[in-house]
DOVEX-52570 format. One record per atom (N, C-alpha, C, CB): z, y, x; residue in three letters. Coordinates in steps of 0.02 Angstrom, whole numbers, padded with zeros to 5 digits, always signed. Glycine has a CB too. Example, Ala and Ser with C-alpha at 12.3 -4.5 7.8 and 13.67 -1.06 7.14 Angstrom:
REM residues 2
+00390-00284+00660ALA+00390-00225+00615ALA+00390-00165+00660ALA+00452-00224+00565ALA+00354-00112+00642SER+00357-00053+00684SER+00394+00002+00645SER+00286-00030+00704SER
END
This chain:
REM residues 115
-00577-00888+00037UNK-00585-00823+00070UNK-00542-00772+00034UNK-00659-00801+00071UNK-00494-00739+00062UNK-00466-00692+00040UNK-00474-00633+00052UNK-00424-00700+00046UNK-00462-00592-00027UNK-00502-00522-00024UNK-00452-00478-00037UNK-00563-00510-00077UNK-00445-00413-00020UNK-00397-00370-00046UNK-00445-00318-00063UNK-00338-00349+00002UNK-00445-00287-00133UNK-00472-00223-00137UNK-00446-00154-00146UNK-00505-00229-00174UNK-00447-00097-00112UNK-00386-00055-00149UNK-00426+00001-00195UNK-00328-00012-00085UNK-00404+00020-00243UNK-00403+00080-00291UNK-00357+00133-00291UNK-00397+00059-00349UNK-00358+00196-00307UNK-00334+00247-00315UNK-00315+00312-00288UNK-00307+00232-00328UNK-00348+00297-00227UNK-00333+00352-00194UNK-00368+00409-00195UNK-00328+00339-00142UNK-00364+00474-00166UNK-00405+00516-00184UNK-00373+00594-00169UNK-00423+00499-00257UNK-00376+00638-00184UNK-00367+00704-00168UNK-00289+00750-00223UNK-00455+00737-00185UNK-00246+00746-00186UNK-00202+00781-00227UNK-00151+00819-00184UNK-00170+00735-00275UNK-00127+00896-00218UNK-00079+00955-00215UNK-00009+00925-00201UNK-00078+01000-00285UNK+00019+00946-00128UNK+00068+00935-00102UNK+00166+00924-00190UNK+00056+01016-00034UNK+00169+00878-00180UNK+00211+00889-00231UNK+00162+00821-00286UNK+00214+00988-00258UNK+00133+00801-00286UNK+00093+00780-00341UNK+00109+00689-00329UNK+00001+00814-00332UNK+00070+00665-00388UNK+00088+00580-00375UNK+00002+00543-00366UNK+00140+00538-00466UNK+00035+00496-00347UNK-00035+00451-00355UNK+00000+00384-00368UNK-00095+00448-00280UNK-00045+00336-00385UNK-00021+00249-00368UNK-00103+00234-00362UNK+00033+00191-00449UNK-00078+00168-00283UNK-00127+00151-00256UNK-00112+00065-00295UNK-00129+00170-00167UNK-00172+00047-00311UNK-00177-00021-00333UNK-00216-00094-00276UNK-00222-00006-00403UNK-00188-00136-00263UNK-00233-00186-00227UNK-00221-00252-00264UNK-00215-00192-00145UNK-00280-00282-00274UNK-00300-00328-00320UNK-00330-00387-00252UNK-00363-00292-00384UNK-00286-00431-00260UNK-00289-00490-00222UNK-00351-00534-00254UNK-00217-00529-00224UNK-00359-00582-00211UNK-00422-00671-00218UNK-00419-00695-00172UNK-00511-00675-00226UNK-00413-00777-00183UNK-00430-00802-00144UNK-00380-00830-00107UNK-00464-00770-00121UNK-00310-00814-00124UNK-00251-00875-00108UNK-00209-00860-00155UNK-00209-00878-00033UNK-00145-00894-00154UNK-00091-00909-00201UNK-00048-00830-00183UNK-00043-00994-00180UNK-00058-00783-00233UNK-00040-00708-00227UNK+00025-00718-00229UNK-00067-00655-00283UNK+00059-00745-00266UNK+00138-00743-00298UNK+00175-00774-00217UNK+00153-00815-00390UNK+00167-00817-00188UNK+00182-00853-00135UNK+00196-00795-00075UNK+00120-00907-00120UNK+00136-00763-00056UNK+00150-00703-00010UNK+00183-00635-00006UNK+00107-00688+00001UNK+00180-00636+00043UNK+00212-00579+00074UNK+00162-00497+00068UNK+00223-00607+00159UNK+00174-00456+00037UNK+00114-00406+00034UNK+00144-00342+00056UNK+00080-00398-00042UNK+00103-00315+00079UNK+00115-00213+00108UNK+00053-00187+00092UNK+00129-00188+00212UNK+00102-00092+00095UNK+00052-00050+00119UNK+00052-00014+00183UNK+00044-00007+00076UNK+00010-00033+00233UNK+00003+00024+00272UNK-00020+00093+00279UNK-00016+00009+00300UNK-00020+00109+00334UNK-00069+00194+00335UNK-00095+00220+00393UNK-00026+00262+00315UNK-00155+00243+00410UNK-00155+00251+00472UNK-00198+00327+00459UNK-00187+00184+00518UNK-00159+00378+00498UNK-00194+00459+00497UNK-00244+00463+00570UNK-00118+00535+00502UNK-00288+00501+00554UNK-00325+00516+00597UNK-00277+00537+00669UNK-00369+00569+00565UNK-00339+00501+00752UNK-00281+00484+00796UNK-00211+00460+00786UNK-00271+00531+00824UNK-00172+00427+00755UNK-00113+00396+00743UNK-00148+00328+00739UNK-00069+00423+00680UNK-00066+00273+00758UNK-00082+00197+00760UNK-00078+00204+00674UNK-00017+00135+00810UNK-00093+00132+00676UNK-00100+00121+00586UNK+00014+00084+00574UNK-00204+00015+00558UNK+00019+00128+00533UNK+00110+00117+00524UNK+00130+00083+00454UNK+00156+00202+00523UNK+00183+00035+00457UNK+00204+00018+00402UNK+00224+00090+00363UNK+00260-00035+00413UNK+00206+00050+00304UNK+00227+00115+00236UNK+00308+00079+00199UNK+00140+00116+00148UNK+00267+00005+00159UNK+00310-00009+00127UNK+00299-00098+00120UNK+00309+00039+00065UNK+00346-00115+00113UNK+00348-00204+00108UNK+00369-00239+00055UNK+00390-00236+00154UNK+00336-00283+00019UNK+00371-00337-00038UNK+00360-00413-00026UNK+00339-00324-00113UNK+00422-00444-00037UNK+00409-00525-00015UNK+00380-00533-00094UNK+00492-00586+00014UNK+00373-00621-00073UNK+00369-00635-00139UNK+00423-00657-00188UNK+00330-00675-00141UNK+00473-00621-00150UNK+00520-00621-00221UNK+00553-00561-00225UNK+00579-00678-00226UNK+00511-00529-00216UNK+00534-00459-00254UNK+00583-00410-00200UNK+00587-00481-00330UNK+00600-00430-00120UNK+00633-00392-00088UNK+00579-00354-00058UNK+00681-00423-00046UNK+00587-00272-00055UNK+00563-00232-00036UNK+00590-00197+00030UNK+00558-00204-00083UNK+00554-00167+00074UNK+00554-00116+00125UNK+00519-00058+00135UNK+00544-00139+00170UNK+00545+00003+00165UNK+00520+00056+00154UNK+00525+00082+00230UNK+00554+00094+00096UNK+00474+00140+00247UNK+00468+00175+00304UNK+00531+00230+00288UNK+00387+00207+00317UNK+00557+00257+00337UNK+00610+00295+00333UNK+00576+00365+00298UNK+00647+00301+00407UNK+00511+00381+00324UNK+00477+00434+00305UNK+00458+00443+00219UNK+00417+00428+00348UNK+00456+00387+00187UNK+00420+00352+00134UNK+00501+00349+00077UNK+00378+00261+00169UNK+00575+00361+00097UNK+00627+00313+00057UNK+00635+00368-00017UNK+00719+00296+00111UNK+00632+00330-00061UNK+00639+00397-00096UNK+00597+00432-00143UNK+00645+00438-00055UNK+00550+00406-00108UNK+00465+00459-00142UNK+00412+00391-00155UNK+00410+00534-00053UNK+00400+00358-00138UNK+00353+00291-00129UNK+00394+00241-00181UNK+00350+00255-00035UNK+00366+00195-00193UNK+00417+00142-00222UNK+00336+00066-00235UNK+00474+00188-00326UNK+00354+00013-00209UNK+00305-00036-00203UNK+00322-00086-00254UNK+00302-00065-00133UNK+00265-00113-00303UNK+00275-00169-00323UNK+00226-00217-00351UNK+00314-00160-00358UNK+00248-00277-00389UNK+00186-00311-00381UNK+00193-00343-00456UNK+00181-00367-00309UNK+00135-00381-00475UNK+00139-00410-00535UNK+00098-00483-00511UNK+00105-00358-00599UNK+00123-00519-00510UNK+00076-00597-00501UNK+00045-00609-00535UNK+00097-00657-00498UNK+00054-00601-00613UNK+00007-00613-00674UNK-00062-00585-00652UNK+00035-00574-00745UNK-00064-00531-00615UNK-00128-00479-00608UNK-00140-00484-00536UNK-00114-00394-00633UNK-00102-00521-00493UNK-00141-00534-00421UNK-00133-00458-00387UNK-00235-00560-00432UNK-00089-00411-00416UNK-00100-00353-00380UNK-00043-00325-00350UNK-00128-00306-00419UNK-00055-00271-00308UNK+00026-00224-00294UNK+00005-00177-00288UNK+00080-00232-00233UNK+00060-00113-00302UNK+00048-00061-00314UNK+00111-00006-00258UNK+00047-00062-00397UNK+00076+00033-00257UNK+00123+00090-00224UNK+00111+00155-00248UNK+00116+00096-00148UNK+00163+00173-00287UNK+00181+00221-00337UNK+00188+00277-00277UNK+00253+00201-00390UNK+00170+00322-00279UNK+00202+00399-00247UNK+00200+00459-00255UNK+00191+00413-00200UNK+00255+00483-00236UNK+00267+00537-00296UNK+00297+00580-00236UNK+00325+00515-00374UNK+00322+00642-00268UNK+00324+00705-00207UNK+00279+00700-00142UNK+00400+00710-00174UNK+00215+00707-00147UNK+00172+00681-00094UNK+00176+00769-00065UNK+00083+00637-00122UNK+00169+00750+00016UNK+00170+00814+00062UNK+00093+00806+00119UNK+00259+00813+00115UNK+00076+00842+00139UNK+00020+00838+00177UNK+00009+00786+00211UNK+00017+00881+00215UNK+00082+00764+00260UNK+00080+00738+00318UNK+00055+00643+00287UNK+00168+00758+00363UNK+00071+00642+00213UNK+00049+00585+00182UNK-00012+00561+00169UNK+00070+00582+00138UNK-00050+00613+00217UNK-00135+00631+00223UNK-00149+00546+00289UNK-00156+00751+00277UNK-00173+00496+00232UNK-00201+00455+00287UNK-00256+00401+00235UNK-00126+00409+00338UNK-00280+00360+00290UNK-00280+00275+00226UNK-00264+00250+00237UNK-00319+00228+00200UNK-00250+00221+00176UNK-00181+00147+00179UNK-00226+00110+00156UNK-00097+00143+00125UNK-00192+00035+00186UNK-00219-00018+00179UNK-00154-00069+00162UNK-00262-00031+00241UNK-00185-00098+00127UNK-00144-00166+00078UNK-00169-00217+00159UNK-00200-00202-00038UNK-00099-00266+00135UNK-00107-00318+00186UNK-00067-00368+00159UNK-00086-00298+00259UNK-00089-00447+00145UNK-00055-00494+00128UNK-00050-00541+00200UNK-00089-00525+00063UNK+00002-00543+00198UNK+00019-00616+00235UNK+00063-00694+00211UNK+00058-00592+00292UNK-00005-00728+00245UNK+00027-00787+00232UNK+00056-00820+00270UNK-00003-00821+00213UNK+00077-00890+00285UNK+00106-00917+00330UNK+00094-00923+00403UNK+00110-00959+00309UNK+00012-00907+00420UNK-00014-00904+00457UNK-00053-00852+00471UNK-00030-00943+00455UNK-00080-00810+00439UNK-00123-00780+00441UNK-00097-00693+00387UNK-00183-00837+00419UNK-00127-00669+00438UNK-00141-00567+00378UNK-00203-00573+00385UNK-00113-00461+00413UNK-00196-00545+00316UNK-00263-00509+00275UNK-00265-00437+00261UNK-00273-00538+00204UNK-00315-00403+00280UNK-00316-00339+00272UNK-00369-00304+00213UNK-00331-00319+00338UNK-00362-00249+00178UNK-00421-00208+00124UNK-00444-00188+00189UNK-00399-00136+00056UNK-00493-00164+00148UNK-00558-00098+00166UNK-00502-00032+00171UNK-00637-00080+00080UNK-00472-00043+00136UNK-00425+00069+00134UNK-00461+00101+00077UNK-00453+00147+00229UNK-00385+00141+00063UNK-00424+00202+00041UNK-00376+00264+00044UNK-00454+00191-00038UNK-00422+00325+00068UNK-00415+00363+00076UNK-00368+00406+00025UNK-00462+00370+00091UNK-00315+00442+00062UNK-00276+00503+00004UNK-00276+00559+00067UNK-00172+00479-00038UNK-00278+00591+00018UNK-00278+00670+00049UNK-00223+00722+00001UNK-00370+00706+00043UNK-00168+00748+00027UNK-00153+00779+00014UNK-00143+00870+00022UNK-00133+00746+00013UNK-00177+00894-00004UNK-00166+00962+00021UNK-00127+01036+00008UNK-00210+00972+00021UNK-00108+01060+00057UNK-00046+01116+00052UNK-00060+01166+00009UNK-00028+01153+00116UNK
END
C-alpha cells in the first residue's frame, strides 16, 4: 500500500519561502516518477512541478524560476522548495508518485499566501 504524506505548508507574506516535504511507503521510491500538484479553490487541480527518477525535472511556466523540486531516495522523500511566493500561489498541493501503472496521490497541504 502506498502512502504519500505531505509536510510544510502553512501561512506566509507574499515574497516569502516555504519547502513542502512528501515522504513516500510502500513501493520502490527511487524507481518512480514523483510531482507536485496544486489545486486553488474553484480551479482544476494543475501540474506545479515534475521529477523522474533520474533526476530530470519539469516546471509549470507560472512556477520557472521561483519553485525548484527535488528528491532524496535515501529518505523516500521530495521536496519543493519555494521562494518569491505571491498570493496567486494560494492553493494545496499534492505530491503524486507514479508508477508503471498506477498514481498515487497525498492528503495535501495547504499554503496560503498573503498580500
Amino acid at each position: 500500500q502506498v502512502q504519500l504524506v505531505e509536510s510544510g505548508g502553512g501561512l506566509v507574506q507574499a515574497g516569502g519561502s516555504l519547502r513542502l516535504s512528501c515522504a513516500a511507503s510502500g513501493s520502490t521510491f527511487s524507481f518512480n516518477a514523483m510531482g507536485w500538484y496544486r489545486q486553488a479553490p474553484g480551479k482544476q487541480r494543475e501540474l506545479v512541478a515534475t521529477i523522474t527518477s533520474g533526476g530530470s525535472t519539469n516546471y509549470a511556466d507560472s512556477v520557472k524560476g521561483r519553485f525548484t523540486i527535488s528528491r532524496d531516495n535515501a529518505k523516500n522523500t521530495v521536496y519543493l522548495q519555494m521562494n518569491s511566493l505571491k498570493p496567486e500561489d494560494t492553493a494545496v498541493y499534492y505530491c503524486r508518485m507514479s508508477t508503471q501503472l498506477l498514481h498515487f496521490w497525498g492528503q495535501g497541504t495547504q499554503v496560503t499566501v498573503s498580500s
